[in-house]
Z-matrix of the N, CA and C atoms (Angstrom, degrees):
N
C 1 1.439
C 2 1.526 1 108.59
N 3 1.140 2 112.09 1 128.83
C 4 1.699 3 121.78 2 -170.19
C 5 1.746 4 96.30 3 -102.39
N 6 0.968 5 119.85 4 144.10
C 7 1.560 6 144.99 5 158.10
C 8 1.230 7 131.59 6 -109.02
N 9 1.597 8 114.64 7 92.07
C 10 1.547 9 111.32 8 171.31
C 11 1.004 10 111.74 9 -72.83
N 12 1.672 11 90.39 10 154.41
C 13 1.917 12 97.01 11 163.75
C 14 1.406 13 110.79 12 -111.49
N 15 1.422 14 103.11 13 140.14
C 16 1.600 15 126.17 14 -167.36
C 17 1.668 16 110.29 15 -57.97
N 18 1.456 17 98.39 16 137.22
C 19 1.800 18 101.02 17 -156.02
C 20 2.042 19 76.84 18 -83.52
N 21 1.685 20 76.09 19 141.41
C 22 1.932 21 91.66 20 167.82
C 23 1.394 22 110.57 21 -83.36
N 24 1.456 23 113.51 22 151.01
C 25 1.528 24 101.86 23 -167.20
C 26 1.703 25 91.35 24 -162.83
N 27 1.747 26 92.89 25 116.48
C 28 1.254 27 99.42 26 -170.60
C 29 1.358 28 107.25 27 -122.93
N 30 1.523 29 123.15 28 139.74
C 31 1.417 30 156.59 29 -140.73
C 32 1.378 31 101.51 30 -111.36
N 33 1.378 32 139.64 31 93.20
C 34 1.804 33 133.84 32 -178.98
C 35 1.407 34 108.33 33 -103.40
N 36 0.993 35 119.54 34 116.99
C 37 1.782 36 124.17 35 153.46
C 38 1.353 37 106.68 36 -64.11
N 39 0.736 38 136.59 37 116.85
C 40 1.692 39 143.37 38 166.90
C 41 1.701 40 111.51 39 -103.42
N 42 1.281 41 108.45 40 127.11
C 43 1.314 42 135.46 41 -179.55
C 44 1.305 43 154.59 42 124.24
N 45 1.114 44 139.11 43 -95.70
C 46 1.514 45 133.41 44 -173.11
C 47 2.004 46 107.76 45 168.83
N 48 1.349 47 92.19 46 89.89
C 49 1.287 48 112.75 47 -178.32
C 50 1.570 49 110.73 48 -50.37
N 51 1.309 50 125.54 49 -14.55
C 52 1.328 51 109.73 50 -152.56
C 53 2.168 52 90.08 51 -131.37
N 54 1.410 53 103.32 52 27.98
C 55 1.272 54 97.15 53 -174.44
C 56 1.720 55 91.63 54 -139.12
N 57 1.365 56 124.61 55 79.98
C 58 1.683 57 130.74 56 -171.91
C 59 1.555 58 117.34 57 29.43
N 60 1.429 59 97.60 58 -111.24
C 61 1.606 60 97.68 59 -174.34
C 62 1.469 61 98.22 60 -89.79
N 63 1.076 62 150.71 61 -22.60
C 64 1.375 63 129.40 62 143.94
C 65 1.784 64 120.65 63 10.13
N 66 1.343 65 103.65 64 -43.80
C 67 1.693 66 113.19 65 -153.79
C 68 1.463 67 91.76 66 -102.17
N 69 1.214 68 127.58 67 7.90
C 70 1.424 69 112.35 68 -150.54
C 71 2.089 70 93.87 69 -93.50
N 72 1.600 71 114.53 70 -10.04
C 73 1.477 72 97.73 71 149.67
C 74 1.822 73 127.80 72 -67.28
N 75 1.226 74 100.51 73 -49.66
C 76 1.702 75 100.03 74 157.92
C 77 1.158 76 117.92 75 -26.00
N 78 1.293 77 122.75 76 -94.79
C 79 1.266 78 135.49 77 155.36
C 80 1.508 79 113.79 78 7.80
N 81 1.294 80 124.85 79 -69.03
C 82 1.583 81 149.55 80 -151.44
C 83 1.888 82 95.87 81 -85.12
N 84 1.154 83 88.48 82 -43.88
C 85 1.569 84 93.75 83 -172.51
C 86 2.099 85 117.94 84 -81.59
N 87 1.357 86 91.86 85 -18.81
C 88 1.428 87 122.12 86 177.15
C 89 1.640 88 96.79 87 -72.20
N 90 1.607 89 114.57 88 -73.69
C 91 1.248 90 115.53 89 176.19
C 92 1.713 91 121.66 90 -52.32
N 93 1.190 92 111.04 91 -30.06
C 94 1.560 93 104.61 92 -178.30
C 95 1.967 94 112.88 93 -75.77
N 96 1.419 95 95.05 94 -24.83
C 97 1.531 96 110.12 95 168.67
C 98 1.523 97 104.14 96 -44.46
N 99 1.443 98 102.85 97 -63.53
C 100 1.444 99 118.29 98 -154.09
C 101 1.548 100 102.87 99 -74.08
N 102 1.420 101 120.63 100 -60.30
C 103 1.604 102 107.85 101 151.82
C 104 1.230 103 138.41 102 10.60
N 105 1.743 104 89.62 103 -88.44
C 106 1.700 105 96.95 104 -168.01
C 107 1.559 106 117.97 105 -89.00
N 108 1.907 107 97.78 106 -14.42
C 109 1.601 108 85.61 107 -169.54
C 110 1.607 109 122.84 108 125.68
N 111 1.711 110 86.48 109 -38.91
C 112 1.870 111 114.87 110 -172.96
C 113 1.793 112 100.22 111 -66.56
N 114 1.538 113 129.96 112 112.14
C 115 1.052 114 122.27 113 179.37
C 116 1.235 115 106.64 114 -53.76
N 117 1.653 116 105.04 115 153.11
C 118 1.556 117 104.00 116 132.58
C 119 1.005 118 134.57 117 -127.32
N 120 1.584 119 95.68 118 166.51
C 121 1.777 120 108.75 119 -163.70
C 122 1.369 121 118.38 120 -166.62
N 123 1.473 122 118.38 121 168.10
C 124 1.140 123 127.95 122 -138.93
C 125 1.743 124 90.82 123 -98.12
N 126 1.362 125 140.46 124 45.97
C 127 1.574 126 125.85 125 -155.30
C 128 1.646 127 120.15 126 -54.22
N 129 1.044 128 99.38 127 163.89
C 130 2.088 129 101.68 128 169.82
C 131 1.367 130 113.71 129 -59.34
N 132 0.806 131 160.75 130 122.44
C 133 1.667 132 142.33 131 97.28
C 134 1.493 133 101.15 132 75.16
N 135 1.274 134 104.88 133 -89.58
C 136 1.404 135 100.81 134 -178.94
C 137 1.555 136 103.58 135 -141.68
N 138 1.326 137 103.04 136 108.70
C 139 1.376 138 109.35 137 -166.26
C 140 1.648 139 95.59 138 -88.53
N 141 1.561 140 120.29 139 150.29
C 142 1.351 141 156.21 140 -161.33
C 143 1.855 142 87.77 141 -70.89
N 144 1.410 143 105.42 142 -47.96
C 145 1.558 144 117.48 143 -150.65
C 146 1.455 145 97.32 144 -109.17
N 147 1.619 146 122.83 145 139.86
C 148 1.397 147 82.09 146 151.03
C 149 1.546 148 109.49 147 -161.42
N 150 1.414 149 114.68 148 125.78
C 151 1.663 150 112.91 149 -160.89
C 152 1.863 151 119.65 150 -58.57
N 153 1.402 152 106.44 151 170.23
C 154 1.937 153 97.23 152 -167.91
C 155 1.480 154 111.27 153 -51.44
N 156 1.831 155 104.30 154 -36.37
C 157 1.579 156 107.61 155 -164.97
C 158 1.418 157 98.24 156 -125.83
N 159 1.236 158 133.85 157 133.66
C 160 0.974 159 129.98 158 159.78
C 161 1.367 160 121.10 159 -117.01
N 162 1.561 161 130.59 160 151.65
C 163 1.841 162 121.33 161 -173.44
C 164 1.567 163 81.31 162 -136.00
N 165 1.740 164 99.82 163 142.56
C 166 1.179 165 130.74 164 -173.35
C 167 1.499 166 117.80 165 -166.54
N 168 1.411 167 102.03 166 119.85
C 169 1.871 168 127.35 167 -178.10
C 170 1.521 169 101.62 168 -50.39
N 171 1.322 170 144.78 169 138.45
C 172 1.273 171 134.27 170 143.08
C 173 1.683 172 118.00 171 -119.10
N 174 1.049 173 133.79 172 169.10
C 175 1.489 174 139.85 173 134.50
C 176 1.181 175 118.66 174 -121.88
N 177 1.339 176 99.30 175 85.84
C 178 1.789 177 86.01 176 -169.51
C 179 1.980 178 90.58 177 -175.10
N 180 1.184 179 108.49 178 152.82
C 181 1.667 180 120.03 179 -153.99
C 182 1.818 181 97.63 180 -147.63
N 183 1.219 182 119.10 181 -173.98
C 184 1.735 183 129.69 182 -157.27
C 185 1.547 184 111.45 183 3.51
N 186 1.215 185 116.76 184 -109.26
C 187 1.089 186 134.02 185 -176.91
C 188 1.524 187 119.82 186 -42.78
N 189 1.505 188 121.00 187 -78.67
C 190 1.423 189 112.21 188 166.86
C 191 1.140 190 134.53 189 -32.10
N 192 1.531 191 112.02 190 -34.98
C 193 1.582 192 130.46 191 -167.00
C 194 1.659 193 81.87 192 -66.62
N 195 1.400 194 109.71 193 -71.55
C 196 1.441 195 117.39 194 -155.73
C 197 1.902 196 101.69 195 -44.31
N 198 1.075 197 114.18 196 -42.76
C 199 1.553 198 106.00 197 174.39
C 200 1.292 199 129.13 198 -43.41
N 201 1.648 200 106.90 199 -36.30
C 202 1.330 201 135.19 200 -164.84
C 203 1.780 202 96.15 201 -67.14
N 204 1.431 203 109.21 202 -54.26
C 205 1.239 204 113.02 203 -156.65
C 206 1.729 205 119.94 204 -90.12
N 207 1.994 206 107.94 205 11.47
C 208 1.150 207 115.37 206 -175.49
C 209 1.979 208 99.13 207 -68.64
N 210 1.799 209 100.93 208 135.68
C 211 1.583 210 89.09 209 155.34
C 212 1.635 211 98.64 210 114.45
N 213 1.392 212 101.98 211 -25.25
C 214 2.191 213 112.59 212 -170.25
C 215 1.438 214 99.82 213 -111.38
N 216 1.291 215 89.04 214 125.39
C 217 1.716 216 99.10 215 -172.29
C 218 1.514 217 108.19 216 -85.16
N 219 1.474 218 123.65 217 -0.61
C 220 1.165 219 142.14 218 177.89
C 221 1.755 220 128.69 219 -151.49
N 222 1.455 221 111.06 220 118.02
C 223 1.571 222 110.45 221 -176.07
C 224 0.954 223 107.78 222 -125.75
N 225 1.398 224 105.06 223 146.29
C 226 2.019 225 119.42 224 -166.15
C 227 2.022 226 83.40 225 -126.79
N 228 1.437 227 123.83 226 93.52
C 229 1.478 228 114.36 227 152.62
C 230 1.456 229 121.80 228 -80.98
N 231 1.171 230 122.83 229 167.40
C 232 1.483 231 130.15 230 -141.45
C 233 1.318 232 102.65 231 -149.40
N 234 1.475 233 156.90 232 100.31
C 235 1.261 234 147.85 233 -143.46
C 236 1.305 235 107.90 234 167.22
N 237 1.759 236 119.79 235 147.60
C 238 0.895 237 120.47 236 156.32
C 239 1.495 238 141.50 237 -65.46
N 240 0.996 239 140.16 238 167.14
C 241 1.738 240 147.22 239 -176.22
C 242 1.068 241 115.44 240 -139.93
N 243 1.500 242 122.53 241 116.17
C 244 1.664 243 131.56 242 177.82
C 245 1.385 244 101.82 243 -109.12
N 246 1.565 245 124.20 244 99.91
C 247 1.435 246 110.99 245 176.46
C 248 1.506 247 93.77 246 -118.89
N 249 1.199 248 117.97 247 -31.36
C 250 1.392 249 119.33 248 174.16
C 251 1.439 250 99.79 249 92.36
N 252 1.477 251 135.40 250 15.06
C 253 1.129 252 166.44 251 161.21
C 254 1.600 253 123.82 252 -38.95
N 255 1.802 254 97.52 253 -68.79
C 256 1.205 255 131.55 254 -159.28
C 257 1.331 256 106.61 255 -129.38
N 258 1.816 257 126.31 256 144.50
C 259 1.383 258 115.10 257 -176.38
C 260 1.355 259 107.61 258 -77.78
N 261 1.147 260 112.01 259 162.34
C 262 1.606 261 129.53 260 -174.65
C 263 1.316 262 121.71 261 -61.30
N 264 1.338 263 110.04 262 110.87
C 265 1.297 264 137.22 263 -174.88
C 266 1.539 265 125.34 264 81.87
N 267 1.442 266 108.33 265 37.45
C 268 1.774 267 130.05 266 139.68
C 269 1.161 268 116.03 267 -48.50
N 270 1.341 269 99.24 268 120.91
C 271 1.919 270 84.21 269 164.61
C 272 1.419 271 95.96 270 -128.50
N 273 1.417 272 109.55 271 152.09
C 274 1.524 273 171.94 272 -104.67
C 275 1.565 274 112.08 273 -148.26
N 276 0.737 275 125.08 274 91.71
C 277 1.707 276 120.30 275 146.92
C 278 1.710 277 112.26 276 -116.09
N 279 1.802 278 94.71 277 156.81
C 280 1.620 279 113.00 278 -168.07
C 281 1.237 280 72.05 279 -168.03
N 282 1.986 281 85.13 280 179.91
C 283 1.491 282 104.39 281 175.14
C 284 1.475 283 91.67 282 -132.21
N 285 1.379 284 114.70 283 163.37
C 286 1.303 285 128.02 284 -171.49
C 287 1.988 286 109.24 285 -59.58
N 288 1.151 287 99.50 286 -43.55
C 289 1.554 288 108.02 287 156.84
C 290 1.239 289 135.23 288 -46.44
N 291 1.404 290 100.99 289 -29.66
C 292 1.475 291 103.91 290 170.16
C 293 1.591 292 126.38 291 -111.24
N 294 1.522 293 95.09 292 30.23
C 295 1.823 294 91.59 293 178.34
C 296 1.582 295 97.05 294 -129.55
N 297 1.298 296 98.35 295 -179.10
C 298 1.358 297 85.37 296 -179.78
C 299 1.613 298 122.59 297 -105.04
N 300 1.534 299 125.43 298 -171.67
C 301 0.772 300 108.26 299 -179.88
C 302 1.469 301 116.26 300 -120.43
N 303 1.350 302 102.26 301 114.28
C 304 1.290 303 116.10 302 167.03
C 305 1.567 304 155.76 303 -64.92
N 306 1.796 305 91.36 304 24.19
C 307 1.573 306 91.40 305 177.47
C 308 1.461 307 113.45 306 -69.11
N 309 1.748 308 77.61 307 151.21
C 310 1.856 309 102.87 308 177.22
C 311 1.106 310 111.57 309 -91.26
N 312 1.185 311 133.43 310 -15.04
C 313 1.670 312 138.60 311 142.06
C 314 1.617 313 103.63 312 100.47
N 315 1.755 314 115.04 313 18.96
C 316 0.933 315 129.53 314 -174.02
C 317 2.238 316 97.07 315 -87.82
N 318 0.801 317 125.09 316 -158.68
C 319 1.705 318 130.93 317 176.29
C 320 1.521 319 104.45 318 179.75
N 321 1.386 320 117.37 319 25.74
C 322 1.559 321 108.30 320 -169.35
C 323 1.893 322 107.18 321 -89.88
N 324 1.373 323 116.24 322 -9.22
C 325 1.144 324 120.32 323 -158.87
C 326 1.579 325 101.90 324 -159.12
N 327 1.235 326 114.54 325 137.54
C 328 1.641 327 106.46 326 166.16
C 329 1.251 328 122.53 327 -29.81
N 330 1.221 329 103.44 328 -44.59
C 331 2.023 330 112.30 329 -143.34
C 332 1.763 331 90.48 330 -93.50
N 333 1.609 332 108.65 331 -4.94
C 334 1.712 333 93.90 332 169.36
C 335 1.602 334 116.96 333 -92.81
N 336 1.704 335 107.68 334 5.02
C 337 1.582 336 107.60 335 165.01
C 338 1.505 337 110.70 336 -86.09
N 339 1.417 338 104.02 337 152.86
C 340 1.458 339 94.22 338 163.56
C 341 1.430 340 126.43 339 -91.67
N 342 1.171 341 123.33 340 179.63
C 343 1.650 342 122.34 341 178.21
C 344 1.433 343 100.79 342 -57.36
N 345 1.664 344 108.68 343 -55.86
C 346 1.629 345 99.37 344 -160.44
C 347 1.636 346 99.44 345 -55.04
N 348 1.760 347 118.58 346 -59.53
C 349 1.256 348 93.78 347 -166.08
C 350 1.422 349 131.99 348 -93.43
N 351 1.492 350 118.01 349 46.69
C 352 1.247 351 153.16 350 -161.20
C 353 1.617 352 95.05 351 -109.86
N 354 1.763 353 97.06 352 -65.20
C 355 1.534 354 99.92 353 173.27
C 356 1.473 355 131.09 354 -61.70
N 357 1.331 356 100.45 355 -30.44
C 358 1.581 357 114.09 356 -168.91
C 359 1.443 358 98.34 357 -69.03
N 360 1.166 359 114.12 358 -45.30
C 361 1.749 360 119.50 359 175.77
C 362 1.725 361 123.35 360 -52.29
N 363 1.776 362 89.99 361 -21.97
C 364 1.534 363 90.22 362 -160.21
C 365 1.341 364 81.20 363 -89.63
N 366 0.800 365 146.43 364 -57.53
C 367 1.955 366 156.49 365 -169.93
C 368 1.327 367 83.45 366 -44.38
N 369 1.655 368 151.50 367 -77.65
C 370 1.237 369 154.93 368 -172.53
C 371 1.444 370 97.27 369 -18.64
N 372 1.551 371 114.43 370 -58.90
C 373 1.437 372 111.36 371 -157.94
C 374 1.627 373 95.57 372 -92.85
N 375 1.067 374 131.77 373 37.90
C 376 1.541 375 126.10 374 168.14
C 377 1.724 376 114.60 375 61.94
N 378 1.209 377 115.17 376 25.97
C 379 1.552 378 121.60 377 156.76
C 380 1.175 379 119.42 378 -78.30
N 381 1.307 380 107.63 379 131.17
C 382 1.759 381 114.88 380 172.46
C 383 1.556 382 95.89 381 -68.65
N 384 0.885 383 104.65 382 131.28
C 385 1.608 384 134.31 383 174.11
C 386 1.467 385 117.88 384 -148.73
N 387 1.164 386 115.30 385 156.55
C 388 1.268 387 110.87 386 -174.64
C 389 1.450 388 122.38 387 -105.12
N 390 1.465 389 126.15 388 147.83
C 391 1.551 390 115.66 389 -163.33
C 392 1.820 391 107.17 390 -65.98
N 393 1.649 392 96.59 391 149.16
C 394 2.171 393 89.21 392 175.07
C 395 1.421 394 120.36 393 -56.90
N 396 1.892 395 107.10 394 -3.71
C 397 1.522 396 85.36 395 176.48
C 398 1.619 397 95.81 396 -107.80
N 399 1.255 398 123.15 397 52.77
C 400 1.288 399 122.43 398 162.40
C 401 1.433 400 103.69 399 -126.46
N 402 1.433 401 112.42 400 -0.87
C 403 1.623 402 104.51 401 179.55
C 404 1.575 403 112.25 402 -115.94
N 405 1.505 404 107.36 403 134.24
C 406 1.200 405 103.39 404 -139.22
C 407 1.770 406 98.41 405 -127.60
N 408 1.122 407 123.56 406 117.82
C 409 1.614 408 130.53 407 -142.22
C 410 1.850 409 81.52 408 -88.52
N 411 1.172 410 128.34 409 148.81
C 412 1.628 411 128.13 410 142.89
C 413 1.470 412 96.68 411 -133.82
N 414 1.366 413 101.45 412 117.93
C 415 1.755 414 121.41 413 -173.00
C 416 1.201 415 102.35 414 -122.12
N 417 1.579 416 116.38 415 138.51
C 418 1.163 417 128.04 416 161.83
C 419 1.700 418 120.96 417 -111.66
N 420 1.453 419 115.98 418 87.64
C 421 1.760 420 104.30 419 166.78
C 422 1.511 421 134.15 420 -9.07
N 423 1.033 422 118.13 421 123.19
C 424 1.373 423 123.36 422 -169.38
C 425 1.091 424 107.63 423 -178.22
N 426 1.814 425 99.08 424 145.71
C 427 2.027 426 90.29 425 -164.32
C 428 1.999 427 88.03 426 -133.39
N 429 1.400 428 137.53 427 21.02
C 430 1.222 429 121.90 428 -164.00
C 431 1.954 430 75.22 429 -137.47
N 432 1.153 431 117.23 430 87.94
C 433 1.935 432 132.40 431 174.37
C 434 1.189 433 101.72 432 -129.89
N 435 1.212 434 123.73 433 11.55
C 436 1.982 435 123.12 434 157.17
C 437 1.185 436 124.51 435 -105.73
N 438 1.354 437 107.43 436 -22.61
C 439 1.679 438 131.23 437 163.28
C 440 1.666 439 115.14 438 -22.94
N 441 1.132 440 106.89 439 87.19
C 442 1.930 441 97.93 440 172.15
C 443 1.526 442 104.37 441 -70.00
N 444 1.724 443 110.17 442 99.62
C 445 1.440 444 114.87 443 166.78
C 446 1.474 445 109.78 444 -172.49
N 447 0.751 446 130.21 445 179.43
C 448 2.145 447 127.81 446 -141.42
C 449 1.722 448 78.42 447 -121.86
N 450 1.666 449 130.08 448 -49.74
C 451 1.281 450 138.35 449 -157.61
C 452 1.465 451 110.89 450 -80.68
N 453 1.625 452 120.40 451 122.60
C 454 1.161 453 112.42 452 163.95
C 455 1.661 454 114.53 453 -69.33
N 456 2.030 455 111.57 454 176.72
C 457 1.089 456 98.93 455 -175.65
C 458 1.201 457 123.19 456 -99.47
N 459 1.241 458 142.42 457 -145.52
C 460 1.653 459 132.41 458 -175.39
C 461 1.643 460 99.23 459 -71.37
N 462 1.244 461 110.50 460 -51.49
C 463 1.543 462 101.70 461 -156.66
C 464 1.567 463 109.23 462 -83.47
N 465 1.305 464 104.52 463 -28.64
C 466 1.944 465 104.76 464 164.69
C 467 1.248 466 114.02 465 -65.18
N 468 1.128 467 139.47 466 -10.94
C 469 1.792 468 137.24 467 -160.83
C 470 1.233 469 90.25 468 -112.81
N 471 1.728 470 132.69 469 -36.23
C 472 1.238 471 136.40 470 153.23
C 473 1.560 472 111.83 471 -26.44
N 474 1.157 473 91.98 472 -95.31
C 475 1.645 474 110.49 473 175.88
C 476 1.658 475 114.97 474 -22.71
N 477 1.512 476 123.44 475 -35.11
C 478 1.627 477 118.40 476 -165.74
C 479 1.194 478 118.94 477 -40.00
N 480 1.944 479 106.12 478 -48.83
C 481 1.185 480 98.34 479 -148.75
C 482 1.948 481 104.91 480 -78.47
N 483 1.321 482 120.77 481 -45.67
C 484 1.295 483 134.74 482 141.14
C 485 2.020 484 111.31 483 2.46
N 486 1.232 485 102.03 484 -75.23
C 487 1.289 486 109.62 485 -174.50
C 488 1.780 487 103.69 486 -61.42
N 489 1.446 488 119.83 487 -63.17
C 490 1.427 489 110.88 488 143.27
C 491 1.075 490 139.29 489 5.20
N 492 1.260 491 108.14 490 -66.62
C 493 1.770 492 106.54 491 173.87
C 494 0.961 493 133.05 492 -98.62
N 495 1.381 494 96.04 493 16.35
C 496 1.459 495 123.08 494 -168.99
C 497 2.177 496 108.31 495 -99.64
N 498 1.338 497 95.63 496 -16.46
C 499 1.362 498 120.75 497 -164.98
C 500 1.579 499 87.50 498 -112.85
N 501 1.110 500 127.40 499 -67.68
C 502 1.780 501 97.85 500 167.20
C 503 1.173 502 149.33 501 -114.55
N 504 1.424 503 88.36 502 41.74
C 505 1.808 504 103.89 503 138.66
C 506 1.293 505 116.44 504 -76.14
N 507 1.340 506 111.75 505 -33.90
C 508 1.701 507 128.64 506 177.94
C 509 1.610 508 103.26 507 -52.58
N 510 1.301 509 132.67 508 -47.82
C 511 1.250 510 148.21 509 -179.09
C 512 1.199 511 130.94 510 -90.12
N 513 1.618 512 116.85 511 3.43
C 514 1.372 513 118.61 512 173.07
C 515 1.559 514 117.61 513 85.28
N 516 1.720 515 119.96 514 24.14
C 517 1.548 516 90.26 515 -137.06
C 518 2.142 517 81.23 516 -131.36
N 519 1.285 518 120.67 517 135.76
C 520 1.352 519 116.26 518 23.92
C 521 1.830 520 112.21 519 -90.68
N 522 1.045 521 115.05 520 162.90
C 523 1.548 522 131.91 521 -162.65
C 524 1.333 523 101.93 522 -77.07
């Protein structure tokens, strides 16, 4: 009789609560908390323990992110998207594998690496990380993320619940 061990699978709000739809991963990641049940919280670095799903707020992009995500054999990020593409407040799923990569080829600051080659670096140095087709984008369109204001706008606050279930279907849930 063989015994797996349960893939870790961690849940990111990505953004900046206090800049409009900017926050609207917060938001998304707030509501999926409340959903299923799965706290949230702010965890350590590298916590000792660590439950199947975890949901966690960030502001933070390349490098830091990649710290965030050592150890989870699976990531669901949560964030807005300004491509100017799609009307406002579409949401979007991909996997990190399937977009491209957009470094600016700058190194002056974390946030000028990208995730992929943020991750690719971290795998270099022998971190468990998880492959880009295990990381799994849920984006919501939105073009007002400079906005100094706590409130998303009509058509992003639209979009939550959508993006929501969009994040646990991603997770199997309810279980």
């Amino acid at each position: 009789m063989t015994t797996s061990i349960p893939q870790r699978t961690l849940i990111v709000g990505l953004g900046n609560p206090i800049l409009g739809d900017d926050g609207v991963g917060w938001r998304i990641a707030e509501e999926v908390s409340r959903s299923s049940g799965i706290p949230l919280g702010d965890a350590p670095l590298h916590p000792s323990r660590r439950e199947p799903v975890t949901i966690e707020r960030y502001s933070l992009a390349g490098l830091s992110l990649m710290e965030r995500l050592i150890g989870y054999d699976r990531v669901i990020l949560i964030d807005a998207l300004n491509t100017g593409l799609r009307p406002q407040g579409t949401v979007v799923c991909f996997t990190l594998a399937e977009m491209d990569d957009l470094t600016c080829g700058h190194s002056a600051s974390a946030h000028d690496v990208s995730l992929k080659q943020a991750l690719k670096l971290g795998r270099s140095m022998g971190e468990p990380l998880p492959d880009d087709a295990q990381v799994h984008v849920v984006a919501v369109e939105a073009q007002h993320v400079y906005d100094f204001k706590e409130d998303l706008s009509p058509a992003i606050a639209a979009a939550v619940p959508l993006a929501v279930q969009k994040v646990l279907d991603l997770i199997g849930w309810p279980k």
